[in-house]
TORGU-24817 format. One line per field, with one value per atom (N, C-alpha, C): residue number from 1; residue in one letter; atom name; x, z, y. Coordinates in Angstrom, 1 decimal. Layout:
nr <- NUM ...
rest <- a ...
atom <- CA ...
c1 <- X ...
c3 <- Z ...
c2 <- Y ...
REM end
This chain:
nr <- 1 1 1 2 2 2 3 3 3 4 4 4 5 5 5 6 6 6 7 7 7 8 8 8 9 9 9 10 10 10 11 11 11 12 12 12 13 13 13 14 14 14 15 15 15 16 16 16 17 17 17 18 18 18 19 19 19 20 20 20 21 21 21 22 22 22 23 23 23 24 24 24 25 25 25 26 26 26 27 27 27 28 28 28 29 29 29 30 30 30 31 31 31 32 32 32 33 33 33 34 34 34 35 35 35 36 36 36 37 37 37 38 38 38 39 39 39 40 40 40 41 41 41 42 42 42 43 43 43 44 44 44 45 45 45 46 46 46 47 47 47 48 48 48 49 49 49 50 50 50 51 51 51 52 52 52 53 53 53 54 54 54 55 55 55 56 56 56 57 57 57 58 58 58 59 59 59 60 60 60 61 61 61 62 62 62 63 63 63 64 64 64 65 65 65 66 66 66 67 67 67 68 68 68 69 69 69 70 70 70 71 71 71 72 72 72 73 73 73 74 74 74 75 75 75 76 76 76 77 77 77 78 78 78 79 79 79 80 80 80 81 81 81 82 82 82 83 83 83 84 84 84 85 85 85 86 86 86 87 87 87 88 88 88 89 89 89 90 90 90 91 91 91 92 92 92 93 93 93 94 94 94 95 95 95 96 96 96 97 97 97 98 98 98 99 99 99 100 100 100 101 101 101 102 102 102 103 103 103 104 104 104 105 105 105 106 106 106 107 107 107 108 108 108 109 109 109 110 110 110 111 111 111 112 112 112 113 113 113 114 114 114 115 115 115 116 116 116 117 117 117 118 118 118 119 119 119 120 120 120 121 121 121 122 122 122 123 123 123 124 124 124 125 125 125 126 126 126 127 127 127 128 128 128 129 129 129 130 130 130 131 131 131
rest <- x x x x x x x x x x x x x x x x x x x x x x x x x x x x x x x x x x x x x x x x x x x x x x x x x x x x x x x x x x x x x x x x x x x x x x x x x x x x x x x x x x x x x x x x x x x x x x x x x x x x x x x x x x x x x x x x x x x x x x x x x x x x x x x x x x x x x x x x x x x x x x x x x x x x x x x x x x x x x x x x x x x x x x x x x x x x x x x x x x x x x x x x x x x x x x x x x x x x x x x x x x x x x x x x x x x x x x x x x x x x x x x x x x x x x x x x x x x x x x x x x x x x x x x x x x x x x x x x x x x x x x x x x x x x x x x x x x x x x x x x x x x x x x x x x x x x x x x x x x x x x x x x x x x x x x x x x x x x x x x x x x x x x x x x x x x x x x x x x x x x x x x x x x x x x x x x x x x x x x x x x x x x x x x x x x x x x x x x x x x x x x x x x x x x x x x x x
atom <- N CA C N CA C N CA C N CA C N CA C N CA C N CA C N CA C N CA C N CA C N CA C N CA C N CA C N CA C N CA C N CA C N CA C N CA C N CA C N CA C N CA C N CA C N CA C N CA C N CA C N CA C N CA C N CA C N CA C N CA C N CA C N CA C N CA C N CA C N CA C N CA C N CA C N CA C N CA C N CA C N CA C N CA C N CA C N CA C N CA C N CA C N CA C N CA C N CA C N CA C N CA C N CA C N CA C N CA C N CA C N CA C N CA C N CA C N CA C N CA C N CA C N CA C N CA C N CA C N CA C N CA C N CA C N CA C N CA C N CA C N CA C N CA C N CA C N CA C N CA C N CA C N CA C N CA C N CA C N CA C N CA C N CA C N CA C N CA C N CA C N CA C N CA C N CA C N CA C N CA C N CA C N CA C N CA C N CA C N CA C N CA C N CA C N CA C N CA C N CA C N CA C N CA C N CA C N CA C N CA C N CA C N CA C N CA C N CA C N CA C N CA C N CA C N CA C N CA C N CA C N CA C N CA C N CA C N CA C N CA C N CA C N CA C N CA C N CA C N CA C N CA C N CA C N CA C N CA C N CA C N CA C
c1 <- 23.5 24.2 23.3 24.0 23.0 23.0 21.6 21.4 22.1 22.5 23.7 22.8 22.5 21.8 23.2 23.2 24.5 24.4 23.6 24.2 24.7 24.6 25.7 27.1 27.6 29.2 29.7 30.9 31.6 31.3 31.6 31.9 30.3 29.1 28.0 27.3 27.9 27.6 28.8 29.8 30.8 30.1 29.5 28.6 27.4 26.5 25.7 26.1 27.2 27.2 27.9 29.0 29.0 27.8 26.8 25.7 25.2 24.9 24.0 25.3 26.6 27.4 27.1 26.9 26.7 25.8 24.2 23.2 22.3 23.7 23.2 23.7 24.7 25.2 24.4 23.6 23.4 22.2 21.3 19.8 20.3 21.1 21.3 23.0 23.4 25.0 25.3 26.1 26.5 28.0 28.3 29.9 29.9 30.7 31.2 32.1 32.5 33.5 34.7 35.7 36.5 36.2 35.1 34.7 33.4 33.0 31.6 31.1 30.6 29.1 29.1 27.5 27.1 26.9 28.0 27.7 27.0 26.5 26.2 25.2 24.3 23.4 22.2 22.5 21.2 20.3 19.3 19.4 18.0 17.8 16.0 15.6 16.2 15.9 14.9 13.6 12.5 11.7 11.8 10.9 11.8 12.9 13.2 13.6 14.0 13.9 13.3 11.9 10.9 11.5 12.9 13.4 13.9 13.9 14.1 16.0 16.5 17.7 18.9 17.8 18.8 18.4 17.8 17.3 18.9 19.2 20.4 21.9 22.2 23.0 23.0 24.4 24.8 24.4 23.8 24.2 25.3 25.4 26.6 26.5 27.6 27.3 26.6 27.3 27.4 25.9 25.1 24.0 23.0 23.2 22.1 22.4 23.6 23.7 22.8 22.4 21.8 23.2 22.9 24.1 24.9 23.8 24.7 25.6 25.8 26.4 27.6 27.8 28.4 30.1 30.4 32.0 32.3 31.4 31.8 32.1 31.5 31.3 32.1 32.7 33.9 35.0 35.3 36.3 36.8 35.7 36.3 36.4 35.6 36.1 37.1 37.8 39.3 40.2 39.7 40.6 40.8 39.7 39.1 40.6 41.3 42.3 43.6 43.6 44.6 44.3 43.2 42.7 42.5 42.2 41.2 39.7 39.3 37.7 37.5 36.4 35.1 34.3 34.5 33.8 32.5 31.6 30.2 29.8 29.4 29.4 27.8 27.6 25.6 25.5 24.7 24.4 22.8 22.3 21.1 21.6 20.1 19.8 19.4 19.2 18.7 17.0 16.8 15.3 14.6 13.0 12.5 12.2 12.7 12.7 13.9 14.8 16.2 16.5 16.4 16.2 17.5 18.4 19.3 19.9 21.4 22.0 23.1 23.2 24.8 25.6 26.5 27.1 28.8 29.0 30.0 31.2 32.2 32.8 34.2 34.5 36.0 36.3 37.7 37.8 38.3 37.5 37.8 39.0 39.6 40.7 40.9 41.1 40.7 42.0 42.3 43.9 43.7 44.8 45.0 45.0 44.2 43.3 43.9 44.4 44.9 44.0 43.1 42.0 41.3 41.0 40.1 39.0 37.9 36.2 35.9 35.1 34.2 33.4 33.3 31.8 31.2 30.3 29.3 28.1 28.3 27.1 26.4 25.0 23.8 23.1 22.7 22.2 20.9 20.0 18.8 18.9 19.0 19.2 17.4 17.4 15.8 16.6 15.4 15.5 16.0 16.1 16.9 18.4 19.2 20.5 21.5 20.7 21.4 22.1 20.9 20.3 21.2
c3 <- -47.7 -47.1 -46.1 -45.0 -44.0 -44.3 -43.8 -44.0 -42.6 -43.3 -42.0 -41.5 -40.3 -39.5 -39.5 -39.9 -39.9 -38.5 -37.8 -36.2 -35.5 -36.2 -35.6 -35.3 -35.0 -34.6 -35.3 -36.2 -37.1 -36.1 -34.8 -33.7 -33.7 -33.7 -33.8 -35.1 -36.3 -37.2 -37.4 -37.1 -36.9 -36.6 -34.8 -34.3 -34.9 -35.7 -36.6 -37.3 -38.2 -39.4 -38.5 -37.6 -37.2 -36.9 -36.1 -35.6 -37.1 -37.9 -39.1 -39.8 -39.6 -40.2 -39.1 -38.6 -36.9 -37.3 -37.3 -37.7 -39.2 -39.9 -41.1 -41.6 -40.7 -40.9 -39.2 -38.6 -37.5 -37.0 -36.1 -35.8 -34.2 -33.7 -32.2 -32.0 -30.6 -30.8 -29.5 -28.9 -27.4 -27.2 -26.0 -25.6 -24.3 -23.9 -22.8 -22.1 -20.8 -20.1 -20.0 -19.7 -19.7 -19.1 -18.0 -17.7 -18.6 -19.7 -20.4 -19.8 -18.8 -18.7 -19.7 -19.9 -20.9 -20.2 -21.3 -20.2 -21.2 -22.5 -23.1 -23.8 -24.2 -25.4 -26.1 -27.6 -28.4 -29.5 -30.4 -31.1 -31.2 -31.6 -31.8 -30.9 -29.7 -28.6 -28.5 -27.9 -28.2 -29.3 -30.2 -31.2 -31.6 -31.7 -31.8 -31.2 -29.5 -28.3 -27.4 -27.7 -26.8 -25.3 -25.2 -24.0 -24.4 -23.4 -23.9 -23.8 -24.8 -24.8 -23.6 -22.2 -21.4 -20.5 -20.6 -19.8 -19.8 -20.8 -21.0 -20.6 -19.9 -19.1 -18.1 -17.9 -16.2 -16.4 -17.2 -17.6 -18.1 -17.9 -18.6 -20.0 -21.0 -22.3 -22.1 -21.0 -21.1 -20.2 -19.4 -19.1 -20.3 -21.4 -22.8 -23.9 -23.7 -24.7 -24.0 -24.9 -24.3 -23.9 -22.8 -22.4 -23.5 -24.5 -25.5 -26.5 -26.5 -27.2 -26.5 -25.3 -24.2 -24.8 -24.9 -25.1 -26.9 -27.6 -29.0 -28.6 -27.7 -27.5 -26.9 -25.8 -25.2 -25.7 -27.2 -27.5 -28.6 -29.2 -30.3 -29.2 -28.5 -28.0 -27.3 -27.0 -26.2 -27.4 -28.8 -29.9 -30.4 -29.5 -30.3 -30.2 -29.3 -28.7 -30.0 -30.0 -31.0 -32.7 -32.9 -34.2 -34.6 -33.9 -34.0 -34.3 -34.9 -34.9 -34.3 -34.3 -33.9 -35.3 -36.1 -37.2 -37.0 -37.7 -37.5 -36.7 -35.8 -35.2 -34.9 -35.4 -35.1 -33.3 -32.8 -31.3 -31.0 -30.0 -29.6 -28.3 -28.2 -26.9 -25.7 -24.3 -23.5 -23.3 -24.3 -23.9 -24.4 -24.2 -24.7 -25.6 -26.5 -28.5 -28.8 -27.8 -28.4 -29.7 -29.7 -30.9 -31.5 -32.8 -33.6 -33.8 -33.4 -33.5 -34.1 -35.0 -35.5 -34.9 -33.9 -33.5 -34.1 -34.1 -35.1 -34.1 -33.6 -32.5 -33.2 -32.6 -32.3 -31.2 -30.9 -29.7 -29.5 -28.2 -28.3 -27.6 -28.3 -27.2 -26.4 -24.9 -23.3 -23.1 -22.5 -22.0 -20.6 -20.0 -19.1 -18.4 -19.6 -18.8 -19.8 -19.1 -19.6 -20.8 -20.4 -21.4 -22.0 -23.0 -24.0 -24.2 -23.8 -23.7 -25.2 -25.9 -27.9 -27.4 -28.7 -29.4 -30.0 -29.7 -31.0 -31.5 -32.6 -33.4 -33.5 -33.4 -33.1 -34.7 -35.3 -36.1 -35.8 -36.0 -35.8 -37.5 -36.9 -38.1 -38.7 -39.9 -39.6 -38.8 -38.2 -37.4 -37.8 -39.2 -39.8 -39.9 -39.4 -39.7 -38.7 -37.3 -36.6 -37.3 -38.5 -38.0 -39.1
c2 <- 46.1 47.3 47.9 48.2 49.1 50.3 50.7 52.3 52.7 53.9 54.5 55.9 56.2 57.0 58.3 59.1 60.0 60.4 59.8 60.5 59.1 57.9 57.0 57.4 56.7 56.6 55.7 55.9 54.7 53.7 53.5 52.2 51.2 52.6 52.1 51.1 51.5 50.9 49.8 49.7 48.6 48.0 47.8 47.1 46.3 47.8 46.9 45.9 46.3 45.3 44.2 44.0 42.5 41.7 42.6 41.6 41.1 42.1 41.5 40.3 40.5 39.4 38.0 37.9 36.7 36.4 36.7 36.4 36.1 36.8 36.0 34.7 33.6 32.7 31.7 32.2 31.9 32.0 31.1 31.2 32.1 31.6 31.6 31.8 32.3 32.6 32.6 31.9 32.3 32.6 32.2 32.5 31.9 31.5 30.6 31.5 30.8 31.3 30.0 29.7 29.1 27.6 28.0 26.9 26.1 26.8 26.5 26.6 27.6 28.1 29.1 29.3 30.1 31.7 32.7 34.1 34.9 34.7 35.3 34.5 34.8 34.5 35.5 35.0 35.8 35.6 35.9 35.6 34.5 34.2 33.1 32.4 32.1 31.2 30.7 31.8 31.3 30.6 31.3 30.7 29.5 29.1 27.8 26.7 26.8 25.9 26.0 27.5 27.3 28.1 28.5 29.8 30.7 31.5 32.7 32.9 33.6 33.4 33.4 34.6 34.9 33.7 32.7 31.6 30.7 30.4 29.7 30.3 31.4 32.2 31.8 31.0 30.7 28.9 28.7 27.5 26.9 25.2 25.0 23.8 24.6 23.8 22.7 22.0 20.3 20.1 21.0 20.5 21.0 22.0 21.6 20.7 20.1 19.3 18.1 16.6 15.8 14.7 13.9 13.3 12.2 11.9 11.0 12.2 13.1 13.9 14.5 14.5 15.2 14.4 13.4 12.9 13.4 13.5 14.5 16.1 16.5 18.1 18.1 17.1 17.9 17.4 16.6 16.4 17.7 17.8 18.9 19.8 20.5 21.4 21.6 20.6 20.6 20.7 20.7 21.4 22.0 23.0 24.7 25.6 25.4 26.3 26.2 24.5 24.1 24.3 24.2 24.4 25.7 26.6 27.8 27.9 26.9 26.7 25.4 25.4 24.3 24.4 23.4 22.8 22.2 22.9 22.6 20.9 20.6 19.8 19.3 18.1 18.4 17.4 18.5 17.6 17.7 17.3 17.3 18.4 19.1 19.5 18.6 18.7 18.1 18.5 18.9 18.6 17.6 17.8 16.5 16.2 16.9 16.6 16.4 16.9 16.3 16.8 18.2 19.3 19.0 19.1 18.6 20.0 20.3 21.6 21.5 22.5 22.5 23.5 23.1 24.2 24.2 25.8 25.9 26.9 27.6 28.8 29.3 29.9 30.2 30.6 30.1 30.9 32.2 33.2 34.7 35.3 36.0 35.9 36.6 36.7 37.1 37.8 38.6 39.0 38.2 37.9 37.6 36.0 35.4 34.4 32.6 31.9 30.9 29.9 30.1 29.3 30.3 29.5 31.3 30.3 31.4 30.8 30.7 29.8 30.0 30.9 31.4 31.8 30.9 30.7 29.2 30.1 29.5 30.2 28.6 28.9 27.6 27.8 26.4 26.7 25.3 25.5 24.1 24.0 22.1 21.4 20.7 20.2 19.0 18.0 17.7 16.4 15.2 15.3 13.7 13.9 15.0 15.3 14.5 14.1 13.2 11.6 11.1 10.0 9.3
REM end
């Protein structure tokens, strides 16, 4: 349970407790825009792929994934809309460890806008979960 600051705002501790609900199922978390670039990121970055979270902002999904993973990532995700989730999915990063992610989203829903960007929550897998 959170300790509640009696000069919060119900809205402010709403706030809290979602974050603490996101990150307790989650190392890392982003959000896309309709096109998959990344407009949002947070959450362990550094200490677990070595950048810093806002490094990955304005990037796009498909240049951190590594390219052998790129036709899995964009297939579920062209089903996120239809499904409502993105089921934990394990991929590699494009870096040079080729770090092993489980990423998991839903999509958020936008007014206005024909395509609805995910949220993915990032989870680093061990290294044998590819294999």
């Amino acid at each position: 349970m959170l300790n509640q600051d009696l000069s919060q705002s119900p809205q402010d501790v709403n706030s809290e407790r979602f974050i603490a609900f996101v990150f307790s199922g989650a190392d890392m978390v982003i959000e896309t825009d309709s096109e998959g670039i990344v407009t949002h990121a947070a959450g362990a970055f550094r200490s677990k792929v070595g950048q810093a979270a806002d490094w990955f902002v304005g990037h796009s999904l498909r240049e951190l994934v590594a390219p052998v993973d790129h036709e899995t990532l964009l297939a579920e995700l062209s089903l996120l809309v239809e499904s409502g989730r993105l089921q934990p999915l394990i991929v590699r990063l494009s870096d040079p460890g080729r770090t092993h992610l489980s990423l998991a989203g839903i999509p958020l829903p936008v007014q206005g806008r024909p395509l609805i960007p995910p949220a993915l929550n990032i989870d680093l897998c061990p290294g044998s979960c590819c294999d």
